[in-house]
N, C-alpha and C positions, 0 to 999 in steps of 0.2 A: 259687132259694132266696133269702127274703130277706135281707139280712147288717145288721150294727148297726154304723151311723158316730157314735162319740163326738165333740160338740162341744165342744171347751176354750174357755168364752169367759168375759168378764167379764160379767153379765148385768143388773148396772146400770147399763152405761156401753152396751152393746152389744144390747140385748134384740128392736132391732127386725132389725138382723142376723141374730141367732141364730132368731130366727120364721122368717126366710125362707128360712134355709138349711134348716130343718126341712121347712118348705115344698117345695123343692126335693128333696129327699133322697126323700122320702114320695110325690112325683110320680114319681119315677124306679120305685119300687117299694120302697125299705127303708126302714129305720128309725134315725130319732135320736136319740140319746142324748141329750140337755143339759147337760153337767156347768158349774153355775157355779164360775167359779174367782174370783169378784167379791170386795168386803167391803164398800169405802166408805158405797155408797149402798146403796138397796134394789132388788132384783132388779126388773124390768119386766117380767118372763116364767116363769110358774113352770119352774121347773131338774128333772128328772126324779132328780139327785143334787144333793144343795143346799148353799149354804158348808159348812153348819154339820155334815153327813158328810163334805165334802171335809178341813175343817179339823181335824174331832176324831180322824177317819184318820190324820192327819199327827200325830198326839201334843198338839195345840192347844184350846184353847174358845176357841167363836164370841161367848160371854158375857166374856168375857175381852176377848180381842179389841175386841170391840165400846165399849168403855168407850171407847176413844180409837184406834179404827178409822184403821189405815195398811196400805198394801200392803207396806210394808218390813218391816212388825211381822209381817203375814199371809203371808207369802212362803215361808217355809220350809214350816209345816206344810201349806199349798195345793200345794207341789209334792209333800213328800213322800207327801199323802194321795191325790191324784190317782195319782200312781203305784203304790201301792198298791192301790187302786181296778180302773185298768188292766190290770195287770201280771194279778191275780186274775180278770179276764174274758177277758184274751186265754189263759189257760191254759182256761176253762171253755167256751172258745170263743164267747163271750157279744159279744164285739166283733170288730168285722174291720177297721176302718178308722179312724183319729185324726183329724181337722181343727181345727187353730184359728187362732185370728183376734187381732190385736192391731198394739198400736202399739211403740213401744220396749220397754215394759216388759212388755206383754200377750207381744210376742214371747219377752222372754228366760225369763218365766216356761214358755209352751207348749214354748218346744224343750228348756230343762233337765228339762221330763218326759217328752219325748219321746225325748230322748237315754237313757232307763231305758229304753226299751222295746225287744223282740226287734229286729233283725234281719231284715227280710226284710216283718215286719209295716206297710202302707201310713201312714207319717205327712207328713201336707198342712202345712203353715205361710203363712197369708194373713198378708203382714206389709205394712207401711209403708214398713220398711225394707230389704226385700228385694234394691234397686239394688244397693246397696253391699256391703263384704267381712262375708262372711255367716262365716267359722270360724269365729268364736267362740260362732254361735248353732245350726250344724250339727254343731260339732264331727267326729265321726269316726264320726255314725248315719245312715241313709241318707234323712235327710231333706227332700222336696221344697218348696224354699222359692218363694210365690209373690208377685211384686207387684203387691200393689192400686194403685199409681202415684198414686188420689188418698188422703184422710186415711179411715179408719172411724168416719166421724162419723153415723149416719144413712141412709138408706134414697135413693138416687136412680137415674136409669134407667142410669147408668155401673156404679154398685157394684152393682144388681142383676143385671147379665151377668156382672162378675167373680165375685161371690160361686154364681152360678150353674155357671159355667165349674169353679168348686170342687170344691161339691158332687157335677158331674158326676164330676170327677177322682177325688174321696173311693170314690162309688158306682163306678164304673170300677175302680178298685184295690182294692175290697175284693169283686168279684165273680169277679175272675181265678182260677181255679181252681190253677194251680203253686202249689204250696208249697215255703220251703224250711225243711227237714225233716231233720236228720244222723239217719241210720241207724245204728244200735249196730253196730258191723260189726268183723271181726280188721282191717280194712286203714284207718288213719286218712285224714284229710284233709290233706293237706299242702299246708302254706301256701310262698309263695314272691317273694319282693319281685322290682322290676324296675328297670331303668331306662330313657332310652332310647338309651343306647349300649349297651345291653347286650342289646337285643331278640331282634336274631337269638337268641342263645342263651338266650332265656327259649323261642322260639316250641320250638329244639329241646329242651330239657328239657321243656318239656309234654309234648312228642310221644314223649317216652323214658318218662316218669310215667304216660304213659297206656297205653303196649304192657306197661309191668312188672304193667296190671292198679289202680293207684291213679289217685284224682283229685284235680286241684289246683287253688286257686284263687290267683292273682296280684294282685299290691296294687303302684302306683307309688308309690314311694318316693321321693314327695315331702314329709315330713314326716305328714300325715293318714292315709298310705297304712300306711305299716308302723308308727304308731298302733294302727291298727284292725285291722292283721294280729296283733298284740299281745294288743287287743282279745281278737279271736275265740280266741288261746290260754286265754286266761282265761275264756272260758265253756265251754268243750270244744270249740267248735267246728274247733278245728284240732288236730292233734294230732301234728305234727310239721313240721319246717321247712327248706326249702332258704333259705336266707338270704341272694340273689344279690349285692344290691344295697348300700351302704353310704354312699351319697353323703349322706344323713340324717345319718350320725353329722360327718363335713365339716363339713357347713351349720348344725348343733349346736354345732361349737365355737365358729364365727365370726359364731351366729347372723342367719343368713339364712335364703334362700327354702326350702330343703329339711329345717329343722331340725326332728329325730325327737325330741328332748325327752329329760329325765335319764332316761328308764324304758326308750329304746328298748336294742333289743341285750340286753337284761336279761333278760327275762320266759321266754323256751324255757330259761334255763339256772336257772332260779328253780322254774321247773316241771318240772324232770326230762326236758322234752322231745327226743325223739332232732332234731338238728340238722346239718346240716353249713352250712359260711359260706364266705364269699367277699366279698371288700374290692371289690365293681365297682363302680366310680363315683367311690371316695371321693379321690381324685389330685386330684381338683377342686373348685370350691364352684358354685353355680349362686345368682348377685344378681340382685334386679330393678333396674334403671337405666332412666333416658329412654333412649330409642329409640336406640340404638349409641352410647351415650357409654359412656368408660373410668373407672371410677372410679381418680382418682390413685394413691390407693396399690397400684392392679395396673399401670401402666404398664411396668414393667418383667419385668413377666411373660408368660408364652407365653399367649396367650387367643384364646376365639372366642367366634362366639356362638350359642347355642341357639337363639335369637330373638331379633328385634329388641330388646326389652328383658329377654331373660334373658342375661345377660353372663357366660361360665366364663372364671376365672383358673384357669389350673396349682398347683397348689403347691409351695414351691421344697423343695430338701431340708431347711431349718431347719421353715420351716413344718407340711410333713406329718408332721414324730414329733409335733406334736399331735395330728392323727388319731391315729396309730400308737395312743399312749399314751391318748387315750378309749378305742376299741376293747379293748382289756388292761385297765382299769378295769372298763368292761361284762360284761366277759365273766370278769371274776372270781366273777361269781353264779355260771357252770356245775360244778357240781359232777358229772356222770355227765359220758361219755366222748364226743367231737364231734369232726368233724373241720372243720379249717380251709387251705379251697384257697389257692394262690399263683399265679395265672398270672405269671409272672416276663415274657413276655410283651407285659403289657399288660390292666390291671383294666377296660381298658371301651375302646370304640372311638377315641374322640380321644386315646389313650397309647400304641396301637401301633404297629411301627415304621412311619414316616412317617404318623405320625399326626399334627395338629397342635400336640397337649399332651405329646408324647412327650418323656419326661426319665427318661431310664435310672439316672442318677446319684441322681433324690429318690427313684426306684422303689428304689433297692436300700438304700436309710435307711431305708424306709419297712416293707419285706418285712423287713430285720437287727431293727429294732427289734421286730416282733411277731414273730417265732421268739424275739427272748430274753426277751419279756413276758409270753405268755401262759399259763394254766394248762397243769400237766401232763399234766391229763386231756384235753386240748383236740389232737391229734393234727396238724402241720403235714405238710402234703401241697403241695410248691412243685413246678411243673410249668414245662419249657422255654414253654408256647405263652401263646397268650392267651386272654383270659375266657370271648369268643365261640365258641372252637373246639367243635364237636360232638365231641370226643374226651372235654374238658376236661370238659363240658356235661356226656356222660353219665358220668363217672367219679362226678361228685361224688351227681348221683342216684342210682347202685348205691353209693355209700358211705351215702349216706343207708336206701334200705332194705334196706341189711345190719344199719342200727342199730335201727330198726322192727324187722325182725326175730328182732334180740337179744333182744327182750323178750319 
């Protein structure tokens, strides 16, 4: 069957690119799209969807515009009309696959519309900039960024293999037949963070979620991770939450590597969603450093390392009621009834006894402070073991879908 790959390109700057990726596309057997997202100059290619739809889409005139044509000026209504555009084809089934092309700005414009789009749906990003730290232009959508290494200036025998290598990519992921597709069904999808001191007992709660008859999908909580766990609460796609992980809200306070941002911890209890939690991870923060050096102000603390440049300090008992106290803020949105685990134990692998980060004395500041903080509907459940135990593991999934089931 043949499938339709949208190209987002700027088409007076890029027209001889955009020919050949057509080219390529149409060799392979499907069909592309054009969309210019250009304005400056004038197009070198006719656009199959042209500024002046993309822009008027977006709430804008190309007439307008045009009087004193900037990308700064055209930027909002080219992203929001493109999405719009999109968004109505992938529902009509009319497109299967996104690719585009740019430099700095071609970039951030392509992936802020591609971050609108589903889920699961193939978006390509040929960027300039693709070496370097790409979050801010990936965000928390699943999209594949790739580097052209030289500039997209023009048609040569380098940029025609990359741009080809593309297109194959594009055609490739938009032929794959898996869909993914939430079914209306009585049993939701439960979402569930991770860390990786906390592995073992993510592997056994799958294995417990999935004999109870549910499916679950796992996000690392590493900041982007229980973002986009988030994310999928708010489009339906999850519809209920074991919440293992918390090392996000940590790296939130002291803003570092794992930081989930003001909204994380928020949104199941914003949404009514049945959840139960658990504090794993959050005893510690996770910094990026040069290669095994200590940042001074942890010198005095119990530390290891993740990796050569991911460095964990303990936190002492002054420090952790910060945690404590974000977590009790967050979780003041739950309004329906959750329950909240304690391994008194040990919240993740490097705090159990003889563990390296083990500090009985910040755990029990840490556990006192959230039993006397948290909502009342929010149910504390403190257990002698620790996070990892398969006991632990399955109690908190039968509490969770006993709360599923309430409803």
């Amino acid at each position: 069957m043949r499938k339709t790959i949208a190209l987002l390109i700027t088409l007076d700057t890029k027209d001889q690119e955009a020919g050949f990726l057509k080219e390529q596309i149409e060799a392979i057997g499907h069909t592309a799209l054009l969309i210019d997202i250009g304005v400056v100059g004038k197009p070198g290619i006719k656009a199959d969807i042209s500024r002046g739809k993309v822009i008027s889409t977006g709430g804008g005139s190309i007439k307008e515009i045009l009087k004193d044509p900037t990308r700064e000026k055209s930027n909002p209504f080219v992203v929001k009309g493109s999405i719009k555009i999109l968004n109505k084809k992938i529902v009509k089934n009319e497109v299967h696959a996104v690719l585009g092309l740019g430099g700095t700005q071609g970039t951030s414009t392509c992936c802020e519309i591609m971050q609108a789009l589903p889920y699961g749906f193939p978006k390509i990003m040929v960027s300039t900039i693709a070496a370097g730290d790409m979050t801010g232009f990936v965000g928390i959508k699943d999209i594949t960024m790739m580097f052209s290494v030289s500039d997209i200036l023009k048609l040569n025998p380098f940029t025609r293999k990359i741009l080809a290598n593309a297109a194959a990519a594009a055609c490739g992921m938009a032929a794959v037949e898996t869909k993914f597709v939430m079914e209306k069904g009585d049993k939701p999808l439960i979402g569930m963070s991770n860390l990786g001191v906390l592995t073992n007992g993510s592997m056994e709660a799958i294995r417990y979620i999935e004999s109870k008859g549910y499916e679950v999908i796992v996000f690392h909580a590493v900041g982007s991770g229980g973002q986009a766990m988030e994310q999928m609460m708010k489009e339906g796609i999850i519809g209920a939450v074991f919440d293992y992980a918390m090392g996000e809200i940590a790296d939130d306070v002291w803003s570092v590597l794992r930081a989930g941002g003001p909204e994380r911890l928020t949104v199941a209890g914003k949404l009514g969603l049945p959840q139960v939690l658990c504090p794993g991870g959050a005893e510690h923060l996770g910094i990026l450093v040069p290669p095994n050096e200590v940042p001074e102000e942890f010198k005095n603390h119990k530390i290891v390392f993740h990796s050569p440049v991911v460095f964990v300090p303990r936190l002492n008992e002054t420090e952790i009621l910060r945690v404590a106290d974000s977590i009790i803020e967050r979780l003041q949105h739950t309004k329906d009834k959750a329950y909240f685990m304690i391994p008194k134990g040990g919240v993740g692998r490097y705090s159990i006894k003889g563990g390296v980060l083990e500090d009985k004395k910040s755990d029990a500041a840490f556990f006192n402070r959230l039993k006397a903080g948290l909502p009342k509907n929010i149910i504390v459940k403190e257990r002698e073991t620790y996070a990892e135990d398969p006991e632990f593991v399955r109690e908190a999934v039968d509490l969770l879908i006993e709360l599923i089931e309430e409803r």
